[in-house]
N, C-alpha and C positions, 0 to 999 in steps of 0.2 A: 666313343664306344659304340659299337655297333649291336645290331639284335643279336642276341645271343644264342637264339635258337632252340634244340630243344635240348634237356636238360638232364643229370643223372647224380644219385647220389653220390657223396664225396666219399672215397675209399682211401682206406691206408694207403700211403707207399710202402713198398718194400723196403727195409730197414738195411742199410749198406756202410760202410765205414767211409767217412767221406775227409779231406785234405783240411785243415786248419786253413780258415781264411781270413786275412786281415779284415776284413770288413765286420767278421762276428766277433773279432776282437774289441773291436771299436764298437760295437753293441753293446758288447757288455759292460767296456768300461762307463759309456755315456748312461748305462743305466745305474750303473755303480756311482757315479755324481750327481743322477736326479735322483736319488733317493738319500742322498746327506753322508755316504761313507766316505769318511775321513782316515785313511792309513796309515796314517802318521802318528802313530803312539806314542806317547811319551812313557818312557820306563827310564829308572834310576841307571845312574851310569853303571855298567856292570853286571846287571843282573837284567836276564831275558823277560821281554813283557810275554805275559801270558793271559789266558783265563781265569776267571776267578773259579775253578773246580777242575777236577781233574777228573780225563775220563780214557778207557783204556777199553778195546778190543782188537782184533785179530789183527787189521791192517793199519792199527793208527798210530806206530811207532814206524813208519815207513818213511817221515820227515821227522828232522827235528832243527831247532836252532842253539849255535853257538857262537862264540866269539876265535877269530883266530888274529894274527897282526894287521892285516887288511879292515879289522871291523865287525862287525856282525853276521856270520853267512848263515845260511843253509845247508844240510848235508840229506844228500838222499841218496836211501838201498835202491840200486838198480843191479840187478842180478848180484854175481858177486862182488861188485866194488862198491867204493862211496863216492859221489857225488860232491864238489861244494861249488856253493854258489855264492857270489857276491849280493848280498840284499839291497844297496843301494842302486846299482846297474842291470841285475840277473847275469855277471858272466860268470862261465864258468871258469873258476881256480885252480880245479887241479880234481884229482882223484885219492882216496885210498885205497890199495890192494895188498888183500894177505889171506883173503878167506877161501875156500877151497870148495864152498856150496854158499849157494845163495843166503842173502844178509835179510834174516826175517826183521830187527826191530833194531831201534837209534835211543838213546839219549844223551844229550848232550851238558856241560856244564862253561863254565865262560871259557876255558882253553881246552878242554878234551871234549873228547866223542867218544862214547860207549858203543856197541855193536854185539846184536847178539846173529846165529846161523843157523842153519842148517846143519851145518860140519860139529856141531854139539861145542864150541867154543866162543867164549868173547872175548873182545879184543879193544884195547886203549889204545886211543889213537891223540896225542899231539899236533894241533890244528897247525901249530907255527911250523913244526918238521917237517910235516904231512907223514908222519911215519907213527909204526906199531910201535908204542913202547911196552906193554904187556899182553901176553893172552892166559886168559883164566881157562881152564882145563879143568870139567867133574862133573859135567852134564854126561849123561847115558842118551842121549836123542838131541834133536831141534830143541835151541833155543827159541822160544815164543815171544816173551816179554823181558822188559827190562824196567826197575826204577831206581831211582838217587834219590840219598840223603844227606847231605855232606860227604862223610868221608867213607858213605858207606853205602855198597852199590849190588841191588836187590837181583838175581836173572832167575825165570823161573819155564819150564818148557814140558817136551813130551815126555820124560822120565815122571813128572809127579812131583820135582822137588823143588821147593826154591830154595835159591845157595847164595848168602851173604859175604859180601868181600872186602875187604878194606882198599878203599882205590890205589893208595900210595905203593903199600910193598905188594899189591897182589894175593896176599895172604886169604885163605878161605879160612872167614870166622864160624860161621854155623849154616848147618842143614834145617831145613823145614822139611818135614818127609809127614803132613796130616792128610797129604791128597792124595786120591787113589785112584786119578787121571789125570793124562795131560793138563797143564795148568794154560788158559789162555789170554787169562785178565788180569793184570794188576796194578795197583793205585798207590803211591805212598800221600798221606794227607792227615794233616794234625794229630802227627804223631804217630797214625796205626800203619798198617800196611797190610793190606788187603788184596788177597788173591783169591779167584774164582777159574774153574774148569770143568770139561766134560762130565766132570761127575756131579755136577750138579751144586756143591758145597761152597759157601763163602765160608770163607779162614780171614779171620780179625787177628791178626799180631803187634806186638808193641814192638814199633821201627827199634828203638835201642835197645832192647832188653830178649828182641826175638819171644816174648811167651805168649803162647795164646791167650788172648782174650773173650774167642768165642768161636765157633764152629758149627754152622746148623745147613742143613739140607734146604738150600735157596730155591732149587728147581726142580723136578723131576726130570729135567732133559737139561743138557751140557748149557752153563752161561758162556752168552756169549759177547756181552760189553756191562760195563761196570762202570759207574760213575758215582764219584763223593763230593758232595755239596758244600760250601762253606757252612751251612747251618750243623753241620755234621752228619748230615741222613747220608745215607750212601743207598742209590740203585743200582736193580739187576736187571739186564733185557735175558729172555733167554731162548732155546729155537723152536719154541716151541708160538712166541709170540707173545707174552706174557711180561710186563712189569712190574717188579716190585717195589718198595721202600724200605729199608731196614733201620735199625738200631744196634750199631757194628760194636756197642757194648756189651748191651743186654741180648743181642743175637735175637732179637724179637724182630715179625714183623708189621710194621703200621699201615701199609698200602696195598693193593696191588692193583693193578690198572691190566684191563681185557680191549682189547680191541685188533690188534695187527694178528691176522691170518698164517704168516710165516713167522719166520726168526726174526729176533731183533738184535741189529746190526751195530745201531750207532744212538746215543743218548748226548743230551746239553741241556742246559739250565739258562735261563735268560728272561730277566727282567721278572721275576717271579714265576714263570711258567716252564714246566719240563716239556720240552722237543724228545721224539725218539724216530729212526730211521728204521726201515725193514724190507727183507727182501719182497715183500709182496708189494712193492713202488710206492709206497706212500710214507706220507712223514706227518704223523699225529702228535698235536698242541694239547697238552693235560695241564690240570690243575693240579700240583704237587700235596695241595691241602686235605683235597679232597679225593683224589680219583678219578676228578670225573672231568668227559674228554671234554676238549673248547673245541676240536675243528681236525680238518685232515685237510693234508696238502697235498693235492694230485691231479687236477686240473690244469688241463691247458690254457690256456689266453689267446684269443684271434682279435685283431680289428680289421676292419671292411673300409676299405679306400673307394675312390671315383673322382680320379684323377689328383689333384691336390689337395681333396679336402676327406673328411672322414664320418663316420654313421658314429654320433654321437648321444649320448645322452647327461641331460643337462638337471639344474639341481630340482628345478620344478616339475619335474615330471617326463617334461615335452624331451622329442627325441628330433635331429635335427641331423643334417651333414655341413659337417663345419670346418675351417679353417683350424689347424692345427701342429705341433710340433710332431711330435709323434702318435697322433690319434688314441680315441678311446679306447682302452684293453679290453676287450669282455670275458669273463673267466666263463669256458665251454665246459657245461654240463651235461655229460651223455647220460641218456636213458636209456631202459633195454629195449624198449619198442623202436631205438634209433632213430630218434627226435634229440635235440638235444635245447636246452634252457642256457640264456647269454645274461651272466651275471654282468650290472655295469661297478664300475672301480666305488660307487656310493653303497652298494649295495642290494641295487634292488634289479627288477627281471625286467629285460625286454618284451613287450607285451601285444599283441596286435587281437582287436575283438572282430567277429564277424563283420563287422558295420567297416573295415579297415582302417580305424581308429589307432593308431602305433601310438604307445607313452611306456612308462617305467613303472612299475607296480612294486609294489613288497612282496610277494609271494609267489609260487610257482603254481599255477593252475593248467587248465586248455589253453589260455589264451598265449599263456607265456611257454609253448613248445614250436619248436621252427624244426624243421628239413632245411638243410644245407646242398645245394644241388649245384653238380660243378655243370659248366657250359660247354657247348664243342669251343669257346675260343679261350678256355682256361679259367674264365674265369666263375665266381660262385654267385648264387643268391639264395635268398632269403625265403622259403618259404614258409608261410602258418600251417597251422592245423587246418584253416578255414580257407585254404586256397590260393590267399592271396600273395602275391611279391611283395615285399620291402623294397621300396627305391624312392626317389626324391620326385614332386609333382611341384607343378608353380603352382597350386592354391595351397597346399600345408606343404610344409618342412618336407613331411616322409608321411608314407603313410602304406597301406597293403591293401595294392590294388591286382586284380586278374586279370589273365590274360590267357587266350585260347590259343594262342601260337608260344608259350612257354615266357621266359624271363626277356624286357625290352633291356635298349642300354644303361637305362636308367635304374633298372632292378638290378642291376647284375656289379659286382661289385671285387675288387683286387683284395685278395686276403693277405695277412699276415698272420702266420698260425705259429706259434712256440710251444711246445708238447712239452708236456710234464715228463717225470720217467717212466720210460718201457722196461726198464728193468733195475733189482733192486737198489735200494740204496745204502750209500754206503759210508758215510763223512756225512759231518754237521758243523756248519763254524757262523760265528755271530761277529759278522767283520765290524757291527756297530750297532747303536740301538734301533730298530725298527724294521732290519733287514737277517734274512736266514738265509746263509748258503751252502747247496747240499751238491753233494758229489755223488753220482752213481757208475754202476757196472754195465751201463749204455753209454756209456764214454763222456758222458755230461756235465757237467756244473750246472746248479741253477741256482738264481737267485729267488727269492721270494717277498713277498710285504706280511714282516711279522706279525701285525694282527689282523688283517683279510685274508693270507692266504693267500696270494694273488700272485701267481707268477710271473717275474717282473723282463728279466731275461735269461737266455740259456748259451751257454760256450759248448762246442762239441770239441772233443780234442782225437788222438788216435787210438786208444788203449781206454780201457775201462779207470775210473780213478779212485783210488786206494784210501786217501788221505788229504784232509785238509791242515792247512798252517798257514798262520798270521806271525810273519815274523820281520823284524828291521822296516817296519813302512809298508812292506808287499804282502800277497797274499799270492800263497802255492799248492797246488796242486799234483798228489802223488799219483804215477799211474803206476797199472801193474805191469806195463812192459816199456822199457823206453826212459828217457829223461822226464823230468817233472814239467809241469807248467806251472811259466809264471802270469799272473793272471793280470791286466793290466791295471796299474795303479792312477786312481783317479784324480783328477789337478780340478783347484779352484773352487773346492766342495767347501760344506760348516758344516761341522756337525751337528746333524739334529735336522739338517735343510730337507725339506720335500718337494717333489715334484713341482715346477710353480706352473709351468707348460699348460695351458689347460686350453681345450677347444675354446671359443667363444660361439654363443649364439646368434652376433649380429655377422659374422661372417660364414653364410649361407652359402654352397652351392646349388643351384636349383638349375633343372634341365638343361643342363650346358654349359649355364652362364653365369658368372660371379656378380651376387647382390653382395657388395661393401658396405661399409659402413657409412 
């Protein structure tokens, strides 16, 4: 690596749609089996594995899973057909077409597929035929949502009304007419069925008997995703950014949680702690008990290469470049003065004091703020507050030294940068325990590490993505334009396995040359 020259802060690229490449495929799957996801669920013969809670906004009935003679597929709204897929292979089976405007929402049951539109119709569809056996007709507008309950199948849309059906003869059993807008949320779950819309109102009805159970004023501005807990709470995101907690008997509320700027897009439950998604790029970790937030997720991850080995930091403190699988992640924390703070995967800051002393601290102070400064030959370094470079010396590991002709080869360092999202998000799915994956309107998937926070990998696909699903072994991704993605399915994982990869200390790079062990 040669002198680098002289040096300039590191600037956005321009954000551009860019081609699916197998290589980010194979990223993401390989980070999908160092972090222990196992996609292989087991679910009772017959009956679709799912979530243990149910949760419902705008774009998340855009997948769904069922069963047809082939097995388990998938069906996905792309414009006005349906989609199926084979979940054991991802090929595609065949198509549904009968609707005459684009297909807003899916659900599915082990041989039929439900479909709500645009064209203010829904339609049964027979996975073995691949053919319409009914369309329900008595929507005034877009159908929005759809849910099932046995023998009895909920649509609710722009008119204000949700219309109950009996799946078998088609027959319309009863009207719900308590909303006095568009309706865009609904849930059926222990028994109630719950719909929420622009008007702000959650509506508690009893799935058999259709009669309210409660009615109160959830939002001041339109909900806009809804989720019902197995403990029976049921939340509201709404656009205003605002979460609440309810009591879908007593119509009471227990909670409400402040923090997201924009709308709230997208909610999940997992492992005791509520996830919710929002247009303003971030996905905030709360406490369901209390209210009160554990963390936000929006941070990038970069590691710093030099040649085969990587700018690591180790459990004692000492920061080193070492020999590694995939190098140490550091979670990039931008400040407004445009400095930015390098969380390491333990938790604590990269730190460099005047004296050029590099270690790992707890805290964020002066010491632990860096300038990122890219080179004329591409490549970045490291600089402090206090002047100095980050790079590898033969008497310590690493350490921040200066230099009056800018960054030597030793300071300067091959990035690997994974950016959180640029824009909001939109899908939430818990492919397993320890891991969050989020889909955004930047065309992205990401994965995350469920209790740091730590951006583990990211898939870019061509279209913004709609919807997340765990179905038959795989894991799919809905966009808004175009076919789904199927995300790759990971071999050779345990559930519960983590990362085992880890730099070592005693394989140093130092100025050049490999000290072994």
């Amino acid at each position: 690596q040669a002198g680098a020259g002289a040096a300039s802060k590191v600037r956005p690229r321009p954000r551009r749609p860019r081609r699916r490449c197998a290589r980010a495929w194979a990223a993401m799957g390989q980070a999908l089996v160092n972090c222990g996801v196992d996609s292989a669920t087991s679910t009772e013969e017959g009956e679709p594995g799912g979530a243990p809670y149910t949760a419902s906004s705008r774009s998340s009935q855009m997948l769904c899973e069922a069963r047809d003679r082939s097995g388990w597929v998938v069906c996905a709204a792309v414009g006005r057909a349906i989609f199926i897929y084979c979940t054991a292979v991802g090929k595609k089976l065949g198509s549904l077409d009968g609707h005459v405007s684009p297909v807003t929402c899916l659900v599915g049951s082990s041989a039929s597929v439900f479909s709500g539109s645009v064209d203010k119709t829904v339609m049964k569809w027979d996975l073995r035929t691949r053919r319409s056996v009914a369309t329900f007709t008595g929507h005034a507008g877009p159908v929005w949502c759809l849910a099932l309950r046995g023998q009895r199948l909920f649509s609710a849309g722009d008119d204000a009304k949700v219309i109950v059906w009996d799946t078998d003869s088609g027959a319309r059993l009863s009207t719900i007419s308590r909303h006095e807008a568009p309706v865009r949320c609904m849930v059926e779950a222990h028994g109630l069925l719950l719909t929420a819309g622009d008007d702000g109102t959650l509506l508690c009805s009893d799935s058999s008997t259709h009669a309210a159970l409660s009615q109160v004023k959830a939002h001041d501005s339109a909900v806009t995703c809804l989720l019902a807990a197995e403990d029976g709470g049921v939340y509201t995101g709404s656009a205003k950014g605002l979460i609440r907690r309810w009591d879908p008997i007593r119509g009471g509320c227990v909670l409400a949680f402040a923090g997201h700027s924009e709308s709230v897009s997208c909610l999940a439950l997992a492992e005791g702690v509520l996830f919710s998604g929002s247009r303003d790029r971030t996905i905030r970790k709360w406490d369901p008990a209390t209210g009160r937030p554990l963390g936000t997720f929006e941070h990038s991850t970069i590691s710093f290469r030099q040649r085969s080995a990587f700018l690591t930091a180790v459990e004692d403190g000492t920061v080193c470049i070492c020999r590694g699988a995939d190098g140490e992640k550091f979670t990039k924390i931008d400040h407004p003065d445009g400095t930015v703070s390098l969380r390491t995967e333990r938790q604590t800051f990269l730190s460099a004091n005047p004296a050029g002393r590099v270690s790992a601290s707890a805290g964020i102070g002066a010491d632990e703020r860096f300038e990122l400064l890219e080179t004329q030959d591409g490549l970045v370094a490291i600089r402090s507050v206090h002047g100095g470079f980050i790079g590898s010396t033969e008497g310590d590991a690493v350490a921040a030294s200066c230099s009056a002709e800018g960054p030597t080869g030793h300071q300067s360092f091959v990035p690997t940068l994974v950016e959180g999202h640029w824009n909001g998000v939109t899908s939430l799915l818990l492919p397993v325990s320890g891991t969050l994956m989020s889909g955004g309107a930047d065309r992205t998937v990401k994965l995350w590490d469920l209790e740091t926070g730590m951006l583990l990998a990211s898939l870019e696909g061509r279209t913004g993505i709609t919807s997340l699903l765990e179905a038959g072994g795989s894991l799919y991704a809905g966009a808004a334009r175009g076919t789904p993605l199927r995300l790759p399915k990971p071999k050779g994982s345990q559930p519960g396995a983590r990362r085992a990869s880890k730099a070592r200390p005693a394989d140093v790079f130092l100025g050049g040359s490999d000290v072994g062990r």
